[in-house]
C-alpha positions in Angstrom: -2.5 -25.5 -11.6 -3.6 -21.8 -11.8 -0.2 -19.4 -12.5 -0.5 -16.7 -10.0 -0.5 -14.1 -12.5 -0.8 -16.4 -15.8 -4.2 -16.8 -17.0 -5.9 -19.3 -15.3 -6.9 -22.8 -16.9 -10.4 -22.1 -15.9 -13.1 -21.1 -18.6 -14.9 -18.6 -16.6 -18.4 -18.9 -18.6 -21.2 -19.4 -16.2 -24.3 -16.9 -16.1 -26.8 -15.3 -14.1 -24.7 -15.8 -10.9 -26.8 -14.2 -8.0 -29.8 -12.5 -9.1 -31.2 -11.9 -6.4 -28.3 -11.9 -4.3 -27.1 -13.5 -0.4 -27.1 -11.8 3.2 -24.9 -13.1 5.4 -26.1 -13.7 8.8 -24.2 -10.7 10.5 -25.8 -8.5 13.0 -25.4 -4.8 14.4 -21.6 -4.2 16.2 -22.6 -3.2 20.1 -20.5 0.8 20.7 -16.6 0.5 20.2 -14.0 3.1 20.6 -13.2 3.6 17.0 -12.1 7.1 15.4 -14.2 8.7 12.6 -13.5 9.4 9.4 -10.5 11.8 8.6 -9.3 11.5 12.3 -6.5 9.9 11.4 -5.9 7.7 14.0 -7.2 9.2 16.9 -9.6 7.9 18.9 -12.9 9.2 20.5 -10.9 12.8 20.0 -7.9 12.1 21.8 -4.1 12.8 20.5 -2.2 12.0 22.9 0.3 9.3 22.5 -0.7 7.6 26.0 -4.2 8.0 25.3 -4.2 6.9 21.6 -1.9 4.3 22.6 -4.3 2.8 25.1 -7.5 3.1 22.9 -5.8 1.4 20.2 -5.2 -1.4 22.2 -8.7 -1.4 23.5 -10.0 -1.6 20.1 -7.7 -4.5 18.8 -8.7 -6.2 21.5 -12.4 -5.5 21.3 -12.6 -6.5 18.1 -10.6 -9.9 18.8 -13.8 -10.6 20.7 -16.0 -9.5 18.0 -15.0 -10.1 14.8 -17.4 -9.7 11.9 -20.2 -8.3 14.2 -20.4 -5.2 11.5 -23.7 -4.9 10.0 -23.7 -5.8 5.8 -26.2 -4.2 3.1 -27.1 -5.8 -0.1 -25.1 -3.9 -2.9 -25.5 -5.2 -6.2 -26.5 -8.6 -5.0 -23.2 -8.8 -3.3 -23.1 -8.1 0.7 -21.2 -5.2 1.7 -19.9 -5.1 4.9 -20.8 -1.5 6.6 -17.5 0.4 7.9 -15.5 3.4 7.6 -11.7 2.8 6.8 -10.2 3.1 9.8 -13.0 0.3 11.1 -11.8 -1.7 8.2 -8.1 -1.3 9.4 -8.5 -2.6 12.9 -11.1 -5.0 12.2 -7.9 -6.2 9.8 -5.4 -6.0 12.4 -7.7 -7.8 14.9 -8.2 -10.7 12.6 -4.6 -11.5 11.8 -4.1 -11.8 15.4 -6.9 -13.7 16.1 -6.4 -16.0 13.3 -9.3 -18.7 12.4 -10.0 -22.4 14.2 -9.9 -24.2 11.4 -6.2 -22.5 10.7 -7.2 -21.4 7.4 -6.2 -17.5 6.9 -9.3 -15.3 6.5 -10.2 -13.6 3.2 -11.1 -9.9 3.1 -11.6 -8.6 -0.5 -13.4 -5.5 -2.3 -15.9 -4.3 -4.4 -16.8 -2.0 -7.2 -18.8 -1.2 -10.3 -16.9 -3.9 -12.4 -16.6 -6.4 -9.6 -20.7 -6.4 -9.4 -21.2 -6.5 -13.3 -18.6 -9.6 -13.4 -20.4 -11.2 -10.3 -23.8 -10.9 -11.6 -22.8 -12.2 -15.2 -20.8 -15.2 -14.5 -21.4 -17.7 -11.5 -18.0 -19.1 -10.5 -16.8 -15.8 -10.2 -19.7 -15.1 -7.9 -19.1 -17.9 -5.7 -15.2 -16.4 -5.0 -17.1 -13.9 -4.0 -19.7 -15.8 -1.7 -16.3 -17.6 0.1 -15.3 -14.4 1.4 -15.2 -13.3 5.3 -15.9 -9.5 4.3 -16.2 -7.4 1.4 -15.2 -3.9 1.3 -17.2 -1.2 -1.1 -13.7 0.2 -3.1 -15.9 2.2 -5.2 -17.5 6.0 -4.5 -20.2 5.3 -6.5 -21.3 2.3 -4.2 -21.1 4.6 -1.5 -23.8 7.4 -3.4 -26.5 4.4 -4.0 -26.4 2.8 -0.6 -27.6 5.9 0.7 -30.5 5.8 -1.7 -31.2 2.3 -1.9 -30.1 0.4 1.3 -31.3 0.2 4.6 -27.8 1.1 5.8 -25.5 4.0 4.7 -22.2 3.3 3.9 -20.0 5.6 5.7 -17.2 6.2 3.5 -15.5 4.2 0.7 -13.1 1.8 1.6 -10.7 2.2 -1.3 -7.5 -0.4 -0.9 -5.0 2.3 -2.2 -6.0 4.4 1.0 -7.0 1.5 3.7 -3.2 -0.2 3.3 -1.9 3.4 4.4 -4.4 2.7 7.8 -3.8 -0.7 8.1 0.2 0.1 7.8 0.4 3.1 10.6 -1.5 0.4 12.6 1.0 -2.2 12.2 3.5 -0.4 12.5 2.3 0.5 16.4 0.9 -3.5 17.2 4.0 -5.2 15.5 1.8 -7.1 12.4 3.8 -8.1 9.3 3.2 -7.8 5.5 4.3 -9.9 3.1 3.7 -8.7 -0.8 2.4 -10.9 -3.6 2.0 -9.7 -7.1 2.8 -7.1 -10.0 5.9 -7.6 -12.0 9.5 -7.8 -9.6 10.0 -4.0 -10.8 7.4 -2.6 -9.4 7.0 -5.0 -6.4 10.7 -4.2 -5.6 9.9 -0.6 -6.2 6.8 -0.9 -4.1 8.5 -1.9 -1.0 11.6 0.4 -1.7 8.6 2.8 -0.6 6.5 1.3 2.0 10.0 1.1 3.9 11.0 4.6 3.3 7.2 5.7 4.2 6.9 3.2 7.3 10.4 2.5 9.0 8.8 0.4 11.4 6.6 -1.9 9.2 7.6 -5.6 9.2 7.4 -6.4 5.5 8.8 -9.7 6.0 8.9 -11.1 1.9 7.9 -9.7 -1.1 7.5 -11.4 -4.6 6.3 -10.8 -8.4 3.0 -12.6 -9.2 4.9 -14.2 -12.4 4.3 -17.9 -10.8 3.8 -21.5 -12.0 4.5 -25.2 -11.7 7.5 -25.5 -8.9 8.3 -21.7 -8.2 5.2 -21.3 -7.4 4.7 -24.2 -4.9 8.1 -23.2 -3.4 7.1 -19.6 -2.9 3.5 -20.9 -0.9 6.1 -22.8 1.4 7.9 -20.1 2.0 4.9 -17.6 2.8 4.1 -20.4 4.9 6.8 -20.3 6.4 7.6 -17.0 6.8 4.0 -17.0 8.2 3.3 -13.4 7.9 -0.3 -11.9 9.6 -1.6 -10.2 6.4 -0.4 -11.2 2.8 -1.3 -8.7 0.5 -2.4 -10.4 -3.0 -2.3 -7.9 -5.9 -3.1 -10.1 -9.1 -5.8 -9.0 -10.4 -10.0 -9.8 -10.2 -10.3 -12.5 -10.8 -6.7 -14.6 -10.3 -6.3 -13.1 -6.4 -9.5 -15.0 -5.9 -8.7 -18.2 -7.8 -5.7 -17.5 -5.7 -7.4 -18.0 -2.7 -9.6 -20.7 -3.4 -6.7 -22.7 -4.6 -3.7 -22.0 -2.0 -5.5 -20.4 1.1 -6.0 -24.0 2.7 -2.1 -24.4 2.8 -1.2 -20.9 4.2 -2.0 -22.1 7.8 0.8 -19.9 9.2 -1.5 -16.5 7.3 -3.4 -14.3 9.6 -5.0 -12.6 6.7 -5.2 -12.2 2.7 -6.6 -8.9 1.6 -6.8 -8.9 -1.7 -5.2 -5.6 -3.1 -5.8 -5.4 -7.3 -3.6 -2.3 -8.6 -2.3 -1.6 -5.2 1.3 -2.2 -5.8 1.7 -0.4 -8.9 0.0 2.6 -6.7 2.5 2.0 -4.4 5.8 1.6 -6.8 4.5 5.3 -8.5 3.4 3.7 -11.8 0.0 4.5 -11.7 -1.5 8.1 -10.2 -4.3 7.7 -7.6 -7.3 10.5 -9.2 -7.5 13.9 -7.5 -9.2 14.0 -4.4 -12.2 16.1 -6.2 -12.7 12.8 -8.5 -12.2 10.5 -6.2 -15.2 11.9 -3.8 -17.5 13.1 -6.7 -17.2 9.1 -8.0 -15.4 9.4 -11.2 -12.1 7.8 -10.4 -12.8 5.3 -12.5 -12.9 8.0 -15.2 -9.4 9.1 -14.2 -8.4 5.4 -15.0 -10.0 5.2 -18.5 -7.7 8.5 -19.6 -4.9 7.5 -17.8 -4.6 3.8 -20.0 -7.7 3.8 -22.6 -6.9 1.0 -24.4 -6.5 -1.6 -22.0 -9.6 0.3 -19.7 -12.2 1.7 -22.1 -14.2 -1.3 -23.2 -13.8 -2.6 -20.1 -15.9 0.0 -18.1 -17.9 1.1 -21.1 -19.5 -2.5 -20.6 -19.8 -2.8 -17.0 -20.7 0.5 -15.8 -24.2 0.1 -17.4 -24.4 -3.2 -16.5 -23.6 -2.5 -12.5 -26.2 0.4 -12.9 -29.3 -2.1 -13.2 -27.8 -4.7 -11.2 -27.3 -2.1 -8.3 -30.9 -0.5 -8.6 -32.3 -4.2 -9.4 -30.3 -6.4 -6.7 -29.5 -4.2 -3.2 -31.6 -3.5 -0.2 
């Protein structure tokens, strides 16, 4: 049994995972009321609370009809689903409360620099990947070569540390509950200590460490199960939140959603500082991160950033 935040039993070896890459069979979204970028919530450019109120609604509801009708461009080898964050938030909200046929909870996960380097280097990683409903560009540099090199523009990053802020103001309005899955019980405790202050009206129904094995951690999936919460966010790390997936998402049949969410908690708790907005929009957040802990970060990128360089100019269209 994979521990939730243990290292897993598997021997992730394989090699030359995708290569050429896969497109999934998605095509163009018809017009939807949808806000743009930086609106913050409003819609079409209305602020009024009737108005936004209504729109809201109208989107929810057109998306429960038309889920995964977003257009996808090849980044990397990896397909990338084409949205702006507040697109990505109500195209989440829709889906927990659509839920799936086959009652298994749908997987939304992300994408960067790292993520494509790993992918492209070692095939069971890449099929996690290939499982997943959407994937989310969480990197600004992915954002700078699909204008150059993709058919499709991505509009915006859609950076997990900024799209659970959208995704909570949303809840908060429809009445969609979070439940919490990973970093230590410190900072998971502190985490939520802070989504409540923030969000008063957010349903965080359960929260827990990512410290699992053997029987606590068949006990806690019953009780997620139980709980049955619309979107369980899974911060253990790329790629254990996948192997998580894989492994457990079959028996979450009460789960509207997983959205895998890396770092997101320690964000949350204040243990680790987001980049300043200049870095963040010029691409060099990762950057940020190597200063902020070099030695558990600098070999890390210092190998995959030029590997995701090729792959990306090789392996997108």
């Amino acid at each position: 049994m994979v521990g939730v935040n243990g290292s897993p039993e598997e021997d992730f070896d394989g090699r030359n995972a995708i290569k050429g890459g896969y497109q999934a069979g998605r095509v163009e979204r018809p017009g939807m009321p949808i806000s743009a970028p930086g609106d913050d919530l409003r819609v079409n450019g209305e602020d009024t609370a009737q108005s936004l109120a209504a729109k809201q609604r109208e989107t929810v509801s057109f998306l429960q009809e038309n889920l995964f009708t977003f257009p996808s461009i090849l980044l990397g080898g990896l397909p990338i689903t084409v949205l702006d964050r507040q697109s990505a938030a109500f195209l989440m909200i829709s889906a927990a409360r659509k839920r799936r046929p086959d009652n298994r909870p749908y997987y939304f996960t992300s994408a960067n620099g790292e993520v494509i380097a790993r992918v492209h280097t070692d095939a069971r990683i890449a099929s996690l990947f290939q499982d997943a409903d959407q994937i989310f560009a969480d990197g600004q540099p992915l954002v700078f070569a699909s204008r150059w090199l993709c058919r499709i523009k991505l509009p915006e990053r859609v950076a997990t540390t900024d799209l659970f802020h959208d995704v909570a103001r949303l809840a908060e309005f429809v009445g969609i509950t979070f439940y919490l899955l990973g970093a230590t019980e410190a900072e998971s405790n502190k985490a939520v200590a802070a989504i409540r202050v923030r969000y008063p009206n957010l349903r965080v129904i359960g929260h827990c460490h990512g410290y699992l094995a053997g029987d606590a951690l068949e006990a806690k999936l019953e009780e997620i199960n139980a709980l049955a919460p619309d979107i369980l966010w899974l911060g253990l790390g790329v790629p254990r939140e996948q192997i998580f997936v894989r492994d457990f998402a079959a028996r979450l049949t009460n789960v509207g959603v997983v959205k895998t969410s890396g770092g997101l908690f320690d964000h949350l708790a204040g243990k680790t500082l987001r980049a300043p907005v200049w870095a963040q929009r010029a691409g060099f957040e990762w950057l940020w991160r190597v200063l902020m802990e070099p030695r558990r970060l600098f070999w890390r990128y210092m190998t995959t950033s030029p590997q995701a360089l090729y792959i990306i100019w090789r392996y997108s269209k």
